[in-house]
C-alpha positions in Angstrom: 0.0 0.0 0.0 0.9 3.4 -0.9 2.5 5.5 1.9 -1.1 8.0 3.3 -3.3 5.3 1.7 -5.2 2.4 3.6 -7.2 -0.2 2.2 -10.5 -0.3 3.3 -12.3 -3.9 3.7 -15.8 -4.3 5.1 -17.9 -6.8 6.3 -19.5 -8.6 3.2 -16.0 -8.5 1.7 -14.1 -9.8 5.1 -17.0 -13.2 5.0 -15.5 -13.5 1.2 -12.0 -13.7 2.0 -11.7 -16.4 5.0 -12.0 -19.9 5.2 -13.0 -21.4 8.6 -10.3 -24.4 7.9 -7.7 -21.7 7.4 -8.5 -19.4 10.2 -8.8 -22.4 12.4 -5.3 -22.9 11.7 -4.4 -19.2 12.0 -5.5 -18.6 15.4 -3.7 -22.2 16.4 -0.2 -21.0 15.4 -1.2 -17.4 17.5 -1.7 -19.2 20.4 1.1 -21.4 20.0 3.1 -18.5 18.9 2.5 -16.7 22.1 3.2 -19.0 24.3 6.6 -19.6 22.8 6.7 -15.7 23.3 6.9 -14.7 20.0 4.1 -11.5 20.4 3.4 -9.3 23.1 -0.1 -8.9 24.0 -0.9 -6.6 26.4 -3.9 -6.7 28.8 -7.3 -5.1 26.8 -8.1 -1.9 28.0 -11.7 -2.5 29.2 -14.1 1.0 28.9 -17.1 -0.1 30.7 -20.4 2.6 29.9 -22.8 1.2 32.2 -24.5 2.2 34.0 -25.4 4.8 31.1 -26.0 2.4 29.1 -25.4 -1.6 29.1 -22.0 -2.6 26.7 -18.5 -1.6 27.1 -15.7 -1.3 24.6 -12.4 -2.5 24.3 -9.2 -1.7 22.9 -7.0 -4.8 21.8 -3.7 -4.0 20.3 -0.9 -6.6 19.9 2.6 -7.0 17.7 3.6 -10.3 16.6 7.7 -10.3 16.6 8.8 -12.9 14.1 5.9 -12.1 11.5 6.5 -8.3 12.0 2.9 -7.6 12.2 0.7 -4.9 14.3 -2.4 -4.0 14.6 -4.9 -3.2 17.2 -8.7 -4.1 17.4 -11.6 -1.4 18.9 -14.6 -4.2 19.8 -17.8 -2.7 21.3 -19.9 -5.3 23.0 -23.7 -4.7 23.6 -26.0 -7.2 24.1 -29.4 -6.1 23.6 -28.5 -4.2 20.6 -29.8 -7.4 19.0 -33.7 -7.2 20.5 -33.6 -3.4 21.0 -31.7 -1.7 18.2 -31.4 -5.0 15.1 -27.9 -4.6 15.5 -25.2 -7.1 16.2 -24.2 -7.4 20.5 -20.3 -7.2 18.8 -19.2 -4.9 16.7 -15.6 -4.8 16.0 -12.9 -2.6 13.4 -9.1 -3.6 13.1 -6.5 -1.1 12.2 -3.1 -2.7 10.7 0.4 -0.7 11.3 3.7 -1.1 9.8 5.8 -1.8 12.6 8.7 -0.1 11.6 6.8 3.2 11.6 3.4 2.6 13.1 1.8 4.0 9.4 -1.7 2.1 9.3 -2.7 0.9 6.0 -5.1 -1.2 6.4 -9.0 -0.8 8.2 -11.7 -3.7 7.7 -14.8 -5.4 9.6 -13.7 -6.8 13.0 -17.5 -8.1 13.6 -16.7 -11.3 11.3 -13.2 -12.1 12.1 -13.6 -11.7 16.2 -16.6 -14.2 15.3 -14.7 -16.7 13.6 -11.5 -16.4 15.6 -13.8 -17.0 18.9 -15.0 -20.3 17.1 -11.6 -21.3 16.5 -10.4 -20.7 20.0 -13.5 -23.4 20.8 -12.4 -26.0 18.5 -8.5 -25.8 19.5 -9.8 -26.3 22.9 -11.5 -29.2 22.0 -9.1 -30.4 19.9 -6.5 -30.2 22.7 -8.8 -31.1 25.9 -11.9 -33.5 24.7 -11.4 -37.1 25.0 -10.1 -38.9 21.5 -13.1 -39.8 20.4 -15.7 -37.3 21.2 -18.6 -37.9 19.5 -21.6 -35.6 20.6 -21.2 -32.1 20.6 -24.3 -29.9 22.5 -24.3 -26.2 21.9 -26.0 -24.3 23.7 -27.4 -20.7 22.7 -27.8 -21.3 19.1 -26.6 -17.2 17.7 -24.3 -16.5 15.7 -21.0 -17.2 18.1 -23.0 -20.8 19.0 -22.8 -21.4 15.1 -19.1 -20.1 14.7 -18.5 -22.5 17.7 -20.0 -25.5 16.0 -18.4 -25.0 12.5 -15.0 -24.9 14.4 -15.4 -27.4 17.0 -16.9 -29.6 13.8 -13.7 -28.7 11.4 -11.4 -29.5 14.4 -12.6 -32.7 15.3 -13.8 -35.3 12.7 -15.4 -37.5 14.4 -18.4 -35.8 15.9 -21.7 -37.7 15.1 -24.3 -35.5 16.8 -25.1 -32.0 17.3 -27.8 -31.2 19.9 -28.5 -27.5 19.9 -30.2 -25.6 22.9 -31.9 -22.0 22.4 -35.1 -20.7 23.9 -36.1 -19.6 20.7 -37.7 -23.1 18.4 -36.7 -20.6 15.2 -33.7 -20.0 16.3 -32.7 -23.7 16.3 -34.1 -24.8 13.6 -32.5 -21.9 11.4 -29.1 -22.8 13.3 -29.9 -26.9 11.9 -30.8 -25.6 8.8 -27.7 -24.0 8.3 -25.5 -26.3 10.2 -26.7 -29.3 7.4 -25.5 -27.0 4.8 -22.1 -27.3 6.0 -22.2 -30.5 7.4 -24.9 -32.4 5.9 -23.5 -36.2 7.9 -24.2 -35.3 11.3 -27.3 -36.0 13.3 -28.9 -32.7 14.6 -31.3 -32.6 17.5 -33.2 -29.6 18.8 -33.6 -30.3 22.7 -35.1 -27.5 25.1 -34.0 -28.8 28.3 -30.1 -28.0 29.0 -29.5 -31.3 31.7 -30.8 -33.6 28.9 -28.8 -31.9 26.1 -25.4 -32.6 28.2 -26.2 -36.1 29.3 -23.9 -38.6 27.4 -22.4 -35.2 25.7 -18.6 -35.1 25.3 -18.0 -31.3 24.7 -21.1 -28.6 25.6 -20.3 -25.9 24.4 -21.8 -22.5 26.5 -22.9 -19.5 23.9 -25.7 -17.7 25.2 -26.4 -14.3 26.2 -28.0 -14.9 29.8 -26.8 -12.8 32.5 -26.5 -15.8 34.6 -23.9 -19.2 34.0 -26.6 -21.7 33.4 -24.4 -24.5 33.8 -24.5 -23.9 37.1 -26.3 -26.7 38.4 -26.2 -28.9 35.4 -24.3 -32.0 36.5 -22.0 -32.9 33.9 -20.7 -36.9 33.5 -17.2 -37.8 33.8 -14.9 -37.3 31.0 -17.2 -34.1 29.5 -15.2 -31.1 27.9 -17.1 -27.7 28.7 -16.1 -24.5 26.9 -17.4 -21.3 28.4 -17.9 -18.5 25.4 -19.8 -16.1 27.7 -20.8 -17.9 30.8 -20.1 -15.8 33.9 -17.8 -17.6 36.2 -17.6 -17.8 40.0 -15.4 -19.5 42.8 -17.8 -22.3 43.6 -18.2 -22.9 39.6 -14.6 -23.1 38.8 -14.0 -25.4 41.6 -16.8 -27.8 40.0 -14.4 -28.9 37.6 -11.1 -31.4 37.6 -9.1 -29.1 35.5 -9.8 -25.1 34.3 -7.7 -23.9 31.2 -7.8 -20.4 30.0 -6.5 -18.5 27.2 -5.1 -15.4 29.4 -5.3 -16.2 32.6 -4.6 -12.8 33.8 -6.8 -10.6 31.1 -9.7 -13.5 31.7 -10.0 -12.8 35.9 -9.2 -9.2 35.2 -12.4 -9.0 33.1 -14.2 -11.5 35.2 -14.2 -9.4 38.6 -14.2 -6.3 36.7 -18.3 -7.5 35.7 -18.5 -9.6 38.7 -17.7 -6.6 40.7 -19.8 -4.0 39.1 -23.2 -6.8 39.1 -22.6 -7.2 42.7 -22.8 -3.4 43.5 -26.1 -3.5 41.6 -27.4 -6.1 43.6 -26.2 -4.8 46.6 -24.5 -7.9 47.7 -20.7 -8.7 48.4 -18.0 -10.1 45.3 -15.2 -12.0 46.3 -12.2 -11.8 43.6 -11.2 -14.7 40.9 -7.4 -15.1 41.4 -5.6 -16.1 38.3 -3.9 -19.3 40.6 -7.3 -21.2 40.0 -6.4 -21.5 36.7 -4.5 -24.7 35.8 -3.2 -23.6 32.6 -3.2 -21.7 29.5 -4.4 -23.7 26.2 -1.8 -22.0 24.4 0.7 -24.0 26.7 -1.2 -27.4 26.2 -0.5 -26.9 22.5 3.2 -26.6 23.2 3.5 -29.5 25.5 4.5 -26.8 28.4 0.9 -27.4 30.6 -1.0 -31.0 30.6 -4.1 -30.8 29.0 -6.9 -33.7 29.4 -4.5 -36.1 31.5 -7.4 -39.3 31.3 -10.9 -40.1 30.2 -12.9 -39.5 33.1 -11.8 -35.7 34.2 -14.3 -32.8 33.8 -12.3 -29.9 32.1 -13.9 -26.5 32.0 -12.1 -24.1 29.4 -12.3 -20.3 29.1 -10.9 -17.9 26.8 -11.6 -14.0 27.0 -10.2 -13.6 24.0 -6.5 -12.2 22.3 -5.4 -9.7 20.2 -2.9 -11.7 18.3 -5.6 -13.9 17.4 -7.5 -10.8 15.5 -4.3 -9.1 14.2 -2.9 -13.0 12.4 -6.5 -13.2 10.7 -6.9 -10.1 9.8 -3.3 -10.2 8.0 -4.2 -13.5 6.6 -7.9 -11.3 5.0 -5.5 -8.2 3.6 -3.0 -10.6 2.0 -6.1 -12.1 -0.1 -7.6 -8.9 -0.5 -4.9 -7.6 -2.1 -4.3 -11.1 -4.6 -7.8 -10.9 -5.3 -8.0 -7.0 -5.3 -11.1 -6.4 -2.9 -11.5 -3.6 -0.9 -11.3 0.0 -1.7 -7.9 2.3 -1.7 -8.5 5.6 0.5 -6.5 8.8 1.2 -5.7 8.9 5.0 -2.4 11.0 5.6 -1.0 14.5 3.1 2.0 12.9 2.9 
């Protein structure tokens, strides 16, 4: 790109670009990357706006060292945008900078890639903490992160047999099957309403909803099950139900966990007691490298968490620019009189 110009990539033309096989890959090698350190990513600056209005916004910036790549991600997170303003709960943009002197040239959708690279993060955790030969998959909360989840968890493991989706909403699940069997049309899909049956005999449930409240909670889960928390709110007692608890950022995830658990509590006029980091056994970038055990036998319960990274975002969204440019998408803009 032209020094003062940026290409500009939105949404429609982000969904064009990536392949969920190849970004499942990309965000393996970022994780495993990392934990070689490789990239430095820094603790998300968190901007909560509530009580003013219910969402925050984050600011995700990263630099991965041996790829000489940069970037930062601005993600805004509401969740009734959905039922009270028909827009997405997560809307995201990614800047890319030259390193050498911080000159972006590059802005495109974030709302896409933070939804696929989310779904990956799911499937490398099952892929590196679900027994061998997982077979049924449950996914519950059946929106579009529930769907990136699948399609990931499905691509990373190829010996799932059945799907059973959970939503509140009977349209919702049956547009989630419906598209589900265009993708994988060999699986068994079942629509089941009650959570407890949908994770008995399940070997990975996956947790995607937008409830205020963990509702795996008092779900018991059989021996040898693999639970993967996209947005369930975690506690002491709930962490402790588990054999084994394996984060993504151990330090960024408790951060942002007491941050909310702290500021529900004040609403509610009752007393929060801090996650420490130490109750988490591991990172899964660390299981990938052999540094941390992952699933250590068939009967452990293993809950996984990720709060997401930013060198996840920043090696997918390279990955969308360098196809962009080969297929020349996107449109070229004046940013800088230089």
């Amino acid at each position: 790109m032209e020094k003062g110009k940026i290409l500009f990539i939105n949404e429609k033309e982000i969904k064009s670009l990536l392949e969920p096989y190849k970004v499942l890959g990309l965000v393996e090698f970022s994780l495993l990357n990392h934990a070689k350190g490789n990239s430095v990513n820094p603790v998300k600056l968190h901007l909560p706006i509530y009580p003013d209005y219910d969402g925050y916004i984050n600011s995700m910036p990263s630099y991965i060292r041996n790829k000489k790549q940069a970037g930062v991600k601005i993600v805004s997170v509401h969740k009734k945008n959905p039922i009270t303003k028909g827009l997405p709960s997560t809307l995201g943009t990614i800047i890319l900078h030259h390193p050498e002197t911080g000159m972006p040239f590059s802005i495109m959708d974030g709302t896409t890639i933070t939804a696929m690279r989310t779904g990956a993060v799911v499937g490398i955790s099952a892929k590196y903490l679900a027994k061998k030969d997982s077979k049924v998959l449950t996914i519950i909360g059946a929106g579009a992160q529930g769907f990136t989840s699948f399609l990931m968890t499905v691509t990373a493991l190829d010996k799932i047999e059945e799907v059973r989706v959970v939503d509140i909403k009977s349209e919702v699940r049956k547009k989630f099957i419906e598209n589900a069997k265009k993708e994988f049309s060999h699986i068994k899909y079942v629509e089941i309403e009650d959570i407890q049956e949908a994770c008995n005999g399940a070997d990975i449930v996956v947790s995607a909803t937008t409830s205020k409240k963990n509702l795996l909670v008092d779900i018991d889960l059989e021996p040898g099950t693999t639970v993967i928390e996209v947005s369930g709110k975690l506690s002491i007692e709930y962490i402790k139900k588990y054999d084994k608890f394996i984060a993504d950022f151990a330090v960024c995830l408790m951060e942002r966990v007491n941050q909310s658990g702290r500021f529900a509590a004040q609403q509610e006029g009752v007393e929060y007691i801090d996650i420490s980091p130490e109750l988490v056994d591991g990172e899964i970038g660390d299981v990938i490298i052999g540094k941390t055990a992952g699933r250590s036998n068939d009967k452990e319960v293993i809950l996984s968490k990720s709060v997401g990274m930013s060198v996840e975002d920043i090696t997918v969204a390279y990955e969308a620019y360098e196809q962009a440019i080969k297929r020349k998408v996107g449109v070229v803009l004046d940013l800088f009189d230089i």
